[in-house]
N, C-alpha and C positions, 0 to 999 in steps of 0.2 A: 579492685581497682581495674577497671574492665576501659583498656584504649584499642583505640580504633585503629585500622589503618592511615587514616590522614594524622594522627600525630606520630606515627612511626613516618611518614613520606615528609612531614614538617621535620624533624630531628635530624633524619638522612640530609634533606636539600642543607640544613644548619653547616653540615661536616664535609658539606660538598659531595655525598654518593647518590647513585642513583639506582633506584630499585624498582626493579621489576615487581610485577603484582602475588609473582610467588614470594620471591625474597623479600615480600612485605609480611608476607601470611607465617612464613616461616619464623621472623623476626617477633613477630606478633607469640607463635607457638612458645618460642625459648623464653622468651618477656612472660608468658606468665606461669611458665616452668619456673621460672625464677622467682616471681612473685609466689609462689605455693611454696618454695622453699625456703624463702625468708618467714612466711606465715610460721610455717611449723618449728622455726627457733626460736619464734617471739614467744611460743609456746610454754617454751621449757624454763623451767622454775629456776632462779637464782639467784633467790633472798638468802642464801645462809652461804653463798660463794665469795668468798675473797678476792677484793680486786686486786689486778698483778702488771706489774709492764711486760715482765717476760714469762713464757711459760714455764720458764726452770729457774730452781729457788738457788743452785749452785751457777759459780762462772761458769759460763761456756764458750769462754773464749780462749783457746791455748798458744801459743803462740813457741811457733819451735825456732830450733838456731837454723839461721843460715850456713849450710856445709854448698863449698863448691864442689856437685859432681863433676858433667863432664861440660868445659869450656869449647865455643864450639869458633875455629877461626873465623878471621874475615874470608878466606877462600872459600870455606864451607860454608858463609853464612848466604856468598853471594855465586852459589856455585848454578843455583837453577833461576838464576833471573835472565830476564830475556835480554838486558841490555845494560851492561855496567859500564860508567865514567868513574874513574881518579879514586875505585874504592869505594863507591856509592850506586844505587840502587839510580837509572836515570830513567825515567816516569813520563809520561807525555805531559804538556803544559794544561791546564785544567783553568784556569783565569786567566781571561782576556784583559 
């Protein structure tokens, strides 16, 4: 599957980047590094392989207790903010 650079410069313009004619040629290199490495797993034989969702046959999910270590106060929480109100973190206004 052998692309050119004009459809790596057509994809790019798609996502809004713009690429220089190295960073096309480069784009082009790893495109078909990539393609040689999908080839070589279409390869490998896997009629006698069982299909799975997970790769592990046990739960792997463990789920431990909640213990409170160490609670940390409002002082400490708000000891290195650059600008505290009423107990709360005050932030510059961000929506006009």
């Amino acid at each position: 599957m052998e692309k050119d650079k004009a459809y790596f410069r057509k994809l790019a313009n798609q996502i809004m980047f713009d690429l220089s004619d190295e960073e096309l040629e480069e784009l082009k290199k790893e495109f078909e590094v990539t393609i040689r490495k999908m080839d070589l797993l279409d390869k490998i034989n896997t009629d006698d392989v069982k299909e799975m969702v997970y790769p592990f046959e046990g739960e792997t999910h463990f789920l431990r207790e909640d213990v409170v270590d160490r609670v940390v106060t409002q002082e400490e929480a708000l000891a290195n903010a650059p600008e505290v109100r009423e107990g709360q973190v005050l932030v510059p206004k961000v929506v006009k």
